[in-house]
Structures are given as structure tokens and as C-alpha cells.
mmCIF file as Biopython writes it, N, C-alpha, C and O atoms, coordinates in Angstrom:
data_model
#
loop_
_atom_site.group_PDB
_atom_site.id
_atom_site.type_symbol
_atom_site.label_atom_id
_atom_site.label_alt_id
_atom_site.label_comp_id
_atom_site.label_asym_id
_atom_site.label_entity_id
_atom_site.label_seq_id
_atom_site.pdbx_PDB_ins_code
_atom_site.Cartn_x
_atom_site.Cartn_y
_atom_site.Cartn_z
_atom_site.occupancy
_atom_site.B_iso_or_equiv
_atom_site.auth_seq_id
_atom_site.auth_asym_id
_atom_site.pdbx_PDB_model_num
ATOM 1   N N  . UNK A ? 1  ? 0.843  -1.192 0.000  1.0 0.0 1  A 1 
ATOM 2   C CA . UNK A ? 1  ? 0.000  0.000  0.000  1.0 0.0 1  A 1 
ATOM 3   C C  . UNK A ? 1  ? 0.883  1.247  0.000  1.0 0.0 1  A 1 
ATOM 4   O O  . UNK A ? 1  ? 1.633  1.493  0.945  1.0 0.0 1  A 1 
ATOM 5   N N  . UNK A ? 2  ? 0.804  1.850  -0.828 1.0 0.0 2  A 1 
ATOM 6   C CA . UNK A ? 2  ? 1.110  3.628  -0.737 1.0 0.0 2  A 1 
ATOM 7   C C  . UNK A ? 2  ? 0.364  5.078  -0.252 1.0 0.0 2  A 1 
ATOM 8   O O  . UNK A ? 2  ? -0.727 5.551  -0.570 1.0 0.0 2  A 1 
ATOM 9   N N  . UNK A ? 3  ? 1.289  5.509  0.537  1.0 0.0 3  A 1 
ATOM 10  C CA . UNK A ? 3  ? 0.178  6.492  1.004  1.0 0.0 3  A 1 
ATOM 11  C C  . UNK A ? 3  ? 1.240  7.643  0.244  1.0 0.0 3  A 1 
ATOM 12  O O  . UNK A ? 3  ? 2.466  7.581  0.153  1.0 0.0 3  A 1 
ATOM 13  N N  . UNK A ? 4  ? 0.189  8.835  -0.324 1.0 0.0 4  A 1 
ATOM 14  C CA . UNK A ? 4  ? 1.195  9.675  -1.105 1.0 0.0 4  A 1 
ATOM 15  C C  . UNK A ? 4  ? 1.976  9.677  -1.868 1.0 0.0 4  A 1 
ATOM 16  O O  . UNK A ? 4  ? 2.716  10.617 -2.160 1.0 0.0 4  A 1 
ATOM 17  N N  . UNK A ? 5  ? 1.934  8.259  -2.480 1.0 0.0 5  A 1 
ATOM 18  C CA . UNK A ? 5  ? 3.028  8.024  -3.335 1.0 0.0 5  A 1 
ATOM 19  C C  . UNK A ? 5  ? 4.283  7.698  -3.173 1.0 0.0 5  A 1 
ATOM 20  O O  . UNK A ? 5  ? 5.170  7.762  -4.025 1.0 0.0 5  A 1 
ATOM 21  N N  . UNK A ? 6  ? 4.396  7.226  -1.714 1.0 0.0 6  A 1 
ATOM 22  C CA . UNK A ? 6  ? 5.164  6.715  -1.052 1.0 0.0 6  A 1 
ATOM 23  C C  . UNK A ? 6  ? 4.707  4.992  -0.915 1.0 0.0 6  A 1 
ATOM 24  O O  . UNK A ? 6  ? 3.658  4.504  -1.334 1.0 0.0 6  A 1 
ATOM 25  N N  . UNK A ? 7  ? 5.721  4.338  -0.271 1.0 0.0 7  A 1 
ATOM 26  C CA . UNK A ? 7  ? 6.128  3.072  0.391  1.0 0.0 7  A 1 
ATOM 27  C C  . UNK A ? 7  ? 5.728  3.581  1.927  1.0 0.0 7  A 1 
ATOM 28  O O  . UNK A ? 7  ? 5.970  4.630  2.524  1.0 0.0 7  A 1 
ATOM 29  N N  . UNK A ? 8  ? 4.971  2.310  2.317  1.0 0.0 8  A 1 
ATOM 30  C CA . UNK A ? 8  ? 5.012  2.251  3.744  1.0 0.0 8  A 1 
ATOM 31  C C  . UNK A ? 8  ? 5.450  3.002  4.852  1.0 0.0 8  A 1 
ATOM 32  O O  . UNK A ? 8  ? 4.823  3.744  5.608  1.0 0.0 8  A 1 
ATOM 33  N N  . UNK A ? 9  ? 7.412  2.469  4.792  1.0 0.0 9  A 1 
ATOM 34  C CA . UNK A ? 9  ? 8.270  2.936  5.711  1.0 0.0 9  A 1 
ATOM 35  C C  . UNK A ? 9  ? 8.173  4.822  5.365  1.0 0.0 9  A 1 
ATOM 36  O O  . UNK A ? 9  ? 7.913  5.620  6.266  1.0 0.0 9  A 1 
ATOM 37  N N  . UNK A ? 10 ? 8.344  5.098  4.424  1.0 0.0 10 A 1 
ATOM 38  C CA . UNK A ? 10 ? 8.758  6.390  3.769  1.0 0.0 10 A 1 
ATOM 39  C C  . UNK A ? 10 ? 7.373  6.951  4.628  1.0 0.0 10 A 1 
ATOM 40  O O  . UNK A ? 10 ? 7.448  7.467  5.743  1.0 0.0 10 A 1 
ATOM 41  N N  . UNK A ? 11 ? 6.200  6.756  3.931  1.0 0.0 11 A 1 
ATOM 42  C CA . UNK A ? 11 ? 5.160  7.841  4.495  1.0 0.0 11 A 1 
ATOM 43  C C  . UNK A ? 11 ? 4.939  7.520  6.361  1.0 0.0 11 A 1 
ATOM 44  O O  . UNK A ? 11 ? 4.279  8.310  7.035  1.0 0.0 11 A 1 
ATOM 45  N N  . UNK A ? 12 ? 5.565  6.328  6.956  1.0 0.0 12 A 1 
ATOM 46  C CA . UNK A ? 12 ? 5.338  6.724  8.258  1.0 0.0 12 A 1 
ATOM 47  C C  . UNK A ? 12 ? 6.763  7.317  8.615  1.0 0.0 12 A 1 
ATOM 48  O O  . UNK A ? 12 ? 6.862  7.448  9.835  1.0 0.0 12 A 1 
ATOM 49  N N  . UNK A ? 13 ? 7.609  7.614  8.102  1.0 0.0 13 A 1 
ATOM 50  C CA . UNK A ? 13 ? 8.615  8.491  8.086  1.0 0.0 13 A 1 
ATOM 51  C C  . UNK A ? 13 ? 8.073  10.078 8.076  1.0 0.0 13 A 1 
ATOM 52  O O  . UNK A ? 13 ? 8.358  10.823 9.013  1.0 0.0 13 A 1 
ATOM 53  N N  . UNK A ? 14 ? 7.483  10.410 7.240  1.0 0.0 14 A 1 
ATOM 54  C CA . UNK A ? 14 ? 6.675  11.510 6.677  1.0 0.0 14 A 1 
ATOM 55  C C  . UNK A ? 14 ? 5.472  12.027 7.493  1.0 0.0 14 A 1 
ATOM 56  O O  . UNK A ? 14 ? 4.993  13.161 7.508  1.0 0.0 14 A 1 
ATOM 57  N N  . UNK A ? 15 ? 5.151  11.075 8.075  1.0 0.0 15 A 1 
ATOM 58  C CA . UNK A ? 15 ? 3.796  11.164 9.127  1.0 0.0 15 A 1 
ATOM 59  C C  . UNK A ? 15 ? 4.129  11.683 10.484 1.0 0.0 15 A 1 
ATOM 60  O O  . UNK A ? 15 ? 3.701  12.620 11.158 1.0 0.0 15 A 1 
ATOM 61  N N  . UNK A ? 16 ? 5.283  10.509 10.712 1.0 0.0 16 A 1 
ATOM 62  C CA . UNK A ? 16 ? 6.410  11.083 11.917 1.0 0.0 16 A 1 
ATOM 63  C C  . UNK A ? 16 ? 6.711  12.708 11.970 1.0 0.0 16 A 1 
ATOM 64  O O  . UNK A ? 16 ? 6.297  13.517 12.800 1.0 0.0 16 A 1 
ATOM 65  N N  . UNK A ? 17 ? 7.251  12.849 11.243 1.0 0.0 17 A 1 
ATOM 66  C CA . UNK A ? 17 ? 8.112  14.463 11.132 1.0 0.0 17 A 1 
ATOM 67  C C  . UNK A ? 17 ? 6.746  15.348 10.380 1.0 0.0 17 A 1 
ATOM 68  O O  . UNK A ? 17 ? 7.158  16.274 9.682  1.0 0.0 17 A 1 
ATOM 69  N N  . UNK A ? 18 ? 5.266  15.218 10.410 1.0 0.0 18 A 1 
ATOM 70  C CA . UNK A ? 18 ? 4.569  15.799 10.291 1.0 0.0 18 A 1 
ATOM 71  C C  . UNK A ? 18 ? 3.907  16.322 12.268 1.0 0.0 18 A 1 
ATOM 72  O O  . UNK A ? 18 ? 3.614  17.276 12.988 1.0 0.0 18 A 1 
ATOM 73  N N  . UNK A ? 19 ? 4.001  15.159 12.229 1.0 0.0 19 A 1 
ATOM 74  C CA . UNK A ? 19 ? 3.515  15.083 13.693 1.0 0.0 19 A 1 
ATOM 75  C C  . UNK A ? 19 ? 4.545  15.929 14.435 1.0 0.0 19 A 1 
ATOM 76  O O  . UNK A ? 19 ? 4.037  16.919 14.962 1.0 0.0 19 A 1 
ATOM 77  N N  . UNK A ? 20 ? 5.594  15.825 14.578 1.0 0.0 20 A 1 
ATOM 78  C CA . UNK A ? 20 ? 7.046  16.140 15.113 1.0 0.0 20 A 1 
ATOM 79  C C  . UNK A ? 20 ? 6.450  17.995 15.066 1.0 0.0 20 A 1 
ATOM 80  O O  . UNK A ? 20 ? 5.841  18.591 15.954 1.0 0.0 20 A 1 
ATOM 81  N N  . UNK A ? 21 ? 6.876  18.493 13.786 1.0 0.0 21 A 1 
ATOM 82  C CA . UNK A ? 21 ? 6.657  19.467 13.260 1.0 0.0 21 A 1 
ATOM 83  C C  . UNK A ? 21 ? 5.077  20.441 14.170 1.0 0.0 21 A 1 
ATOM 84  O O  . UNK A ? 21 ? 5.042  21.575 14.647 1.0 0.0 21 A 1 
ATOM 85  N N  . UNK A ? 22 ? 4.305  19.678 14.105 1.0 0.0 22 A 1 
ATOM 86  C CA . UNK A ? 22 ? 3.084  20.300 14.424 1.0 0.0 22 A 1 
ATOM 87  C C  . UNK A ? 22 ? 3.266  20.348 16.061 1.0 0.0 22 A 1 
ATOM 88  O O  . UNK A ? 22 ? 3.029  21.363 16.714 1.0 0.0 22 A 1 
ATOM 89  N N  . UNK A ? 23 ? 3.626  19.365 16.511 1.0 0.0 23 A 1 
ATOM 90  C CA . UNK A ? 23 ? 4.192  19.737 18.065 1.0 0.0 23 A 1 
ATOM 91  C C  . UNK A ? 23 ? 4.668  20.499 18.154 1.0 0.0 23 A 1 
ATOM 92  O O  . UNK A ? 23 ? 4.219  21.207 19.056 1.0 0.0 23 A 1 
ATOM 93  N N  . UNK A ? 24 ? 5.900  21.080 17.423 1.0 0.0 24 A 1 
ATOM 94  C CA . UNK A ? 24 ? 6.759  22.052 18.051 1.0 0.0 24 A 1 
ATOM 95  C C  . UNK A ? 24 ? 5.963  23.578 17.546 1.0 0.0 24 A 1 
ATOM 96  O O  . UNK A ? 24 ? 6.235  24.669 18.047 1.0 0.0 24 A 1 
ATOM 97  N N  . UNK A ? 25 ? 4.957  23.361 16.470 1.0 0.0 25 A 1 
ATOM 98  C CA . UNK A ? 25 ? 4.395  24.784 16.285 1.0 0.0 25 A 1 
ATOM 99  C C  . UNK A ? 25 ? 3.300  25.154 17.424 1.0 0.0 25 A 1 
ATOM 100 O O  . UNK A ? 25 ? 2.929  26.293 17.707 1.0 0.0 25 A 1 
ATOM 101 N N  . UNK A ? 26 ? 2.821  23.816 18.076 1.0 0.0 26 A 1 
ATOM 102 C CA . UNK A ? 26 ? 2.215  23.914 19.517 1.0 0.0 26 A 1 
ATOM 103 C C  . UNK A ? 26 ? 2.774  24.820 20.401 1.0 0.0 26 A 1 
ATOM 104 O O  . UNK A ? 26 ? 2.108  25.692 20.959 1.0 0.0 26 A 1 
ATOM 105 N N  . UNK A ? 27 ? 4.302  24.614 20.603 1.0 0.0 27 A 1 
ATOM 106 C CA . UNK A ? 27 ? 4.309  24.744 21.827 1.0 0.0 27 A 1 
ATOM 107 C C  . UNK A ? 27 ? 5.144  26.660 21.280 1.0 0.0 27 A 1 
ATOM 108 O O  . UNK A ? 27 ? 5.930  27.305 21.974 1.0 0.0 27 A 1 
ATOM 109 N N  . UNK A ? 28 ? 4.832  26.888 20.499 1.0 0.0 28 A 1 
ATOM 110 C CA . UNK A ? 28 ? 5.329  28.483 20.188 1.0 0.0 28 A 1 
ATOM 111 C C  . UNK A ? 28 ? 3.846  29.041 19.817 1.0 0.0 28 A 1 
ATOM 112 O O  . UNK A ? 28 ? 4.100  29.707 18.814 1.0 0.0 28 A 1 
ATOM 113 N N  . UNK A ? 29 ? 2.383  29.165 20.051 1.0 0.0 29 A 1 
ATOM 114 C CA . UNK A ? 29 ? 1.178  29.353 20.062 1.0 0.0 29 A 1 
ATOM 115 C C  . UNK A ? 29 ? 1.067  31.150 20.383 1.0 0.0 29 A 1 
ATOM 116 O O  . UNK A ? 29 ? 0.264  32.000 19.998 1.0 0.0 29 A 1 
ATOM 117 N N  . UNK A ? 30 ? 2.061  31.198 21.105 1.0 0.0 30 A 1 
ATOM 118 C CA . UNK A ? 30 ? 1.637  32.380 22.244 1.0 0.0 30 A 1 
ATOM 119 C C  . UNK A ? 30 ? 1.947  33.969 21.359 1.0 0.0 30 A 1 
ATOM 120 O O  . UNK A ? 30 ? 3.096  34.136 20.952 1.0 0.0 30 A 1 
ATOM 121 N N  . UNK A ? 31 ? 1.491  34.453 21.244 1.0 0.0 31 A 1 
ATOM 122 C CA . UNK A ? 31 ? 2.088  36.321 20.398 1.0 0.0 31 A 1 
ATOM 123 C C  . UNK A ? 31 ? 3.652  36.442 20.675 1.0 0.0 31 A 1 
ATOM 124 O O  . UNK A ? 31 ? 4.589  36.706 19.922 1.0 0.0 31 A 1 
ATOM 125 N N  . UNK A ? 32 ? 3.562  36.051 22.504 1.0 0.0 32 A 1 
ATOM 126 C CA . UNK A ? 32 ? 5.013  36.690 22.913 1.0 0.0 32 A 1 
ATOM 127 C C  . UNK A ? 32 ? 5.935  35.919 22.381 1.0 0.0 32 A 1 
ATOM 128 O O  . UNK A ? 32 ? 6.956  36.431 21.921 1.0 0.0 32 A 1 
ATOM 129 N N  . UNK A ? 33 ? 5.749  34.672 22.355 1.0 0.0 33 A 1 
ATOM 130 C CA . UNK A ? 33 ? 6.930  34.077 21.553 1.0 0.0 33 A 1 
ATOM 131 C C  . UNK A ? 33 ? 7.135  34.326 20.471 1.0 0.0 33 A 1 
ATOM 132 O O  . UNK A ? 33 ? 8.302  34.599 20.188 1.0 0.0 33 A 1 
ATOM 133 N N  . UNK A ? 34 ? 6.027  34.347 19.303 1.0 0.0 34 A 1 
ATOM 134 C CA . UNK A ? 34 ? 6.510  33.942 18.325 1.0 0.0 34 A 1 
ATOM 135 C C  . UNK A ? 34 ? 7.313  35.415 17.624 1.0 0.0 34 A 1 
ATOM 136 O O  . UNK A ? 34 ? 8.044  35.508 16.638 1.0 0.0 34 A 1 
ATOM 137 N N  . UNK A ? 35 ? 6.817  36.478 18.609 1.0 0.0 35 A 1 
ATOM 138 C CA . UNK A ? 35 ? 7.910  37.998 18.292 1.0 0.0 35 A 1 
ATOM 139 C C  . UNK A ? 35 ? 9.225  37.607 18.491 1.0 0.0 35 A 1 
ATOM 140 O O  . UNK A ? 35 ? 10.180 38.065 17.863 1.0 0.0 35 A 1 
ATOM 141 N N  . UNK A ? 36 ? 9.287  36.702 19.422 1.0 0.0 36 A 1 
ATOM 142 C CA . UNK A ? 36 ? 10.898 36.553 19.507 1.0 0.0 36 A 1 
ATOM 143 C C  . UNK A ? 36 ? 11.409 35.140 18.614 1.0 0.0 36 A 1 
ATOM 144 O O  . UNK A ? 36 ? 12.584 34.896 18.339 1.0 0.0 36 A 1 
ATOM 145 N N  . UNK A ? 37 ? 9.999  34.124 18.169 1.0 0.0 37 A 1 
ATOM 146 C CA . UNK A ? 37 ? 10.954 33.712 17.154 1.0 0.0 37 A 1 
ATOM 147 C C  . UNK A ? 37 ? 10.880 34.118 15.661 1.0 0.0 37 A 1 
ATOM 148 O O  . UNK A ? 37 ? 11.745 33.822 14.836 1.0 0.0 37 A 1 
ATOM 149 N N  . UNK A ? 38 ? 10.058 34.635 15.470 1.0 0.0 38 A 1 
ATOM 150 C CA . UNK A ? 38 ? 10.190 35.868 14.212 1.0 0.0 38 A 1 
ATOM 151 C C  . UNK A ? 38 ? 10.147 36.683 14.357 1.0 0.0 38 A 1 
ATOM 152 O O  . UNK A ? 38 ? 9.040  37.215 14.277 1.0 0.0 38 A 1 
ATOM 153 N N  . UNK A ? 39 ? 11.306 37.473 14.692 1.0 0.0 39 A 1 
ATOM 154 C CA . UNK A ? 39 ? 11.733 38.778 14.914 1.0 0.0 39 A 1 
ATOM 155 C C  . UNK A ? 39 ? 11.525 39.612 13.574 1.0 0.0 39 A 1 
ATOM 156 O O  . UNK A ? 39 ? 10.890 40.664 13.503 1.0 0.0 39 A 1 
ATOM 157 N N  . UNK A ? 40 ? 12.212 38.920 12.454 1.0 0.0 40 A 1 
ATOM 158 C CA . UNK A ? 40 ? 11.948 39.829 11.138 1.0 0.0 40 A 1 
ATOM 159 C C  . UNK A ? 40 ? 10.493 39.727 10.623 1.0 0.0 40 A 1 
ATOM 160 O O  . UNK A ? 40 ? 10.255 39.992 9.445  1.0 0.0 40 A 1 
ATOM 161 N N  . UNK A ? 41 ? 9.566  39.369 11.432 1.0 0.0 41 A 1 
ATOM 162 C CA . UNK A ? 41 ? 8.109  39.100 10.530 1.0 0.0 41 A 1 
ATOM 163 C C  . UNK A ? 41 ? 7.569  39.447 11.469 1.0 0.0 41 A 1 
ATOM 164 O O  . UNK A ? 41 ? 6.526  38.801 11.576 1.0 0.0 41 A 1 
ATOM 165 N N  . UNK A ? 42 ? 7.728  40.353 12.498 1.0 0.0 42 A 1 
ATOM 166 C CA . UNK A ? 42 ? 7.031  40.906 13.724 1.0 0.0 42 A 1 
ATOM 167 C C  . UNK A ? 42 ? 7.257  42.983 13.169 1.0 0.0 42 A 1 
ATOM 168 O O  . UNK A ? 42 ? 8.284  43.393 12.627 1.0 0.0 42 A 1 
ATOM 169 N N  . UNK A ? 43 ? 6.481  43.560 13.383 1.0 0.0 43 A 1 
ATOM 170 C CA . UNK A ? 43 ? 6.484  45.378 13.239 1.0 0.0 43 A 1 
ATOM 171 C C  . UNK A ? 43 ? 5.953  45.126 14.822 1.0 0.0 43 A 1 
ATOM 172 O O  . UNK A ? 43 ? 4.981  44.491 15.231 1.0 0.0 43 A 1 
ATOM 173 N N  . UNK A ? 44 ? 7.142  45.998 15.650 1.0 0.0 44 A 1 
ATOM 174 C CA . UNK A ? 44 ? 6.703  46.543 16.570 1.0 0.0 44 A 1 
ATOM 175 C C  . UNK A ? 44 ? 6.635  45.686 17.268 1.0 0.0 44 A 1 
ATOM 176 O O  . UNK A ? 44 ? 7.607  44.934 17.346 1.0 0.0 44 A 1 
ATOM 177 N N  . UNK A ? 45 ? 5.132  45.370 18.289 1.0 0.0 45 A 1 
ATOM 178 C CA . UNK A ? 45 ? 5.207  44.230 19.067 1.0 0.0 45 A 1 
ATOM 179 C C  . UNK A ? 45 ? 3.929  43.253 18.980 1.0 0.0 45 A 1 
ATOM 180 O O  . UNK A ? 45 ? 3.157  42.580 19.662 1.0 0.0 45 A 1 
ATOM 181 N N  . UNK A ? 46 ? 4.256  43.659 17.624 1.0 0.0 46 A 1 
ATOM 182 C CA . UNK A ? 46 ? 2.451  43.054 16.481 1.0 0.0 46 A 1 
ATOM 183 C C  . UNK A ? 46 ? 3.178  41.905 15.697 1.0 0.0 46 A 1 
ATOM 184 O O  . UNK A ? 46 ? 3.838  42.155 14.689 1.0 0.0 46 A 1 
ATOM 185 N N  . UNK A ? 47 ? 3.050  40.788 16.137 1.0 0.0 47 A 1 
ATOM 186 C CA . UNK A ? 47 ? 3.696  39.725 14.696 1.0 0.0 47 A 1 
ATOM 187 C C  . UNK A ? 47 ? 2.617  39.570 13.499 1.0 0.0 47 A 1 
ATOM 188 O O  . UNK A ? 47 ? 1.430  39.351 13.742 1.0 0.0 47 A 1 
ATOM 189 N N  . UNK A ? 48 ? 3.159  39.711 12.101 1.0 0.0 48 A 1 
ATOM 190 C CA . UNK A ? 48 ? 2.889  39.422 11.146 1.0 0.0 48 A 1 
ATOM 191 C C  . UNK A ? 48 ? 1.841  38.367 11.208 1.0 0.0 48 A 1 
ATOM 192 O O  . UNK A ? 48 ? 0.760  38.480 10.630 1.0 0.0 48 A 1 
ATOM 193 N N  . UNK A ? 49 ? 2.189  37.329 11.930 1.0 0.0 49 A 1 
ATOM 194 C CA . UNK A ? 49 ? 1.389  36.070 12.387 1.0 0.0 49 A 1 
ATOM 195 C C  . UNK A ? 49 ? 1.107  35.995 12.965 1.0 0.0 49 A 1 
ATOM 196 O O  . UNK A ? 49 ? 1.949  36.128 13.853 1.0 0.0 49 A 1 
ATOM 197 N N  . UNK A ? 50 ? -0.361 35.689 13.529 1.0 0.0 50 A 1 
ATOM 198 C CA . UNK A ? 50 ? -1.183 35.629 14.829 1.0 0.0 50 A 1 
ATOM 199 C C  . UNK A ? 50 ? -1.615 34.418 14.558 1.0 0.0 50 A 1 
ATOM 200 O O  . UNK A ? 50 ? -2.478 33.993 13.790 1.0 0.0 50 A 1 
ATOM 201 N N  . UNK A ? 51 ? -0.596 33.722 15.601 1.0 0.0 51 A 1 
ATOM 202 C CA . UNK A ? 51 ? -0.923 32.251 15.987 1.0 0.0 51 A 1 
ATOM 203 C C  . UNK A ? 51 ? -1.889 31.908 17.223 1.0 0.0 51 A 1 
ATOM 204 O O  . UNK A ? 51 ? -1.690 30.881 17.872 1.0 0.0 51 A 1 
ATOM 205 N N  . UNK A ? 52 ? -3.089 32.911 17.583 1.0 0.0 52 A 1 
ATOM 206 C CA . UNK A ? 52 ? -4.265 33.009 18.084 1.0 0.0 52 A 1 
ATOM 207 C C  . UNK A ? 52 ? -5.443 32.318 17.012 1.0 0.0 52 A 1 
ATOM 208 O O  . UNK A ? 52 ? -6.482 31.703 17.250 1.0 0.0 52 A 1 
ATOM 209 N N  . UNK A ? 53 ? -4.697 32.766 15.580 1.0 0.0 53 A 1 
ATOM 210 C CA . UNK A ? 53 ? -5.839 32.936 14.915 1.0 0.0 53 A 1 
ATOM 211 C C  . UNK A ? 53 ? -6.013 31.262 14.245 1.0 0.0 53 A 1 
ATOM 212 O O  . UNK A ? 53 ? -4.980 30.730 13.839 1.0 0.0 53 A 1 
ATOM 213 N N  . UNK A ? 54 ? -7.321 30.494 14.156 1.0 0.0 54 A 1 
ATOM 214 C CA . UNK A ? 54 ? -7.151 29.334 13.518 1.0 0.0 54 A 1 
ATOM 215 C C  . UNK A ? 54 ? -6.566 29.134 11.772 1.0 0.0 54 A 1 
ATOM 216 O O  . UNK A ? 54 ? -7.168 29.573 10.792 1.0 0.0 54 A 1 
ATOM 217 N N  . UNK A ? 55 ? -5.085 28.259 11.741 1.0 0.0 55 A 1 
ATOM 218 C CA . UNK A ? 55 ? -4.582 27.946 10.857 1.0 0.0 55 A 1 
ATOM 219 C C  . UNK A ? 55 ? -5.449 26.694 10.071 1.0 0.0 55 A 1 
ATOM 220 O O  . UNK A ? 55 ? -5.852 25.776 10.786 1.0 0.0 55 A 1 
ATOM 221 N N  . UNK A ? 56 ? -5.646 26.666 9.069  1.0 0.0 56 A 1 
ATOM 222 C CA . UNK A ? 56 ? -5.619 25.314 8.294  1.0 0.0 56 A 1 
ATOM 223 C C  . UNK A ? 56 ? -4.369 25.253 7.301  1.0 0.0 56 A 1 
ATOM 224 O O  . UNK A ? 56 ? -3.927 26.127 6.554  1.0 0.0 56 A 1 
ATOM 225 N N  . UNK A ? 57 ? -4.039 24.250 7.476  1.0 0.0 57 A 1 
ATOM 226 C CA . UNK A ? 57 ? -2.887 23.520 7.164  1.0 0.0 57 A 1 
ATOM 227 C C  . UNK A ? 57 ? -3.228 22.733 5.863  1.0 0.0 57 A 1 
ATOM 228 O O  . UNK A ? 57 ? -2.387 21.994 5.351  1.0 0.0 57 A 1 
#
């Protein structure tokens, strides 16, 4: 079976580091962080991205 056009191992490889990935955008959720981890995509003390706001992915 292929998922994505992948082999097995490959897409739970892919599934893994999807999952991985979405954790770590969890745990940076907050305004205050994410000014300090996008400093260049923040004006002021307004980020570009408001990770308040619901993403679809």
C-alpha cells in the first residue's frame, strides 16, 4: 500500500516528522513568543502572524 506516493516505511517516516513538526508549532502558540521567534516578521510588538488565529494547514 502507498500512502502519497510513497512506500510504507517512507510515508510513516513523513507522518512522523509531520507530527514532530506540528508539536513544536504547539508549543510556540503564544504572540510573545513567536515575536521573539520571528523577529523579522514581527512590526513593533504586532507579529505578522497571529498564531491566536485558527490555521488550516
Amino acid at each position: 500500500m502507498r500512502i502519497f506516493g510513497l512506500n510504507n516505511a517512507d510515508a510513516f517516516v513523513y507522518l512522523d516528522a509531520l507530527a514532530l513538526v506540528s508539536a513544536f508549532y504547539a508549543l510556540f502558540q503564544t504572540k510573545e513568543t513567536s515575536v521573539l521567534i520571528f523577529p523579522l516578521q514581527s512590526i513593533g510588538n504586532e507579529p505578522l502572524i497571529d498564531f491566536n488565529d485558527d490555521i488550516l494547514l
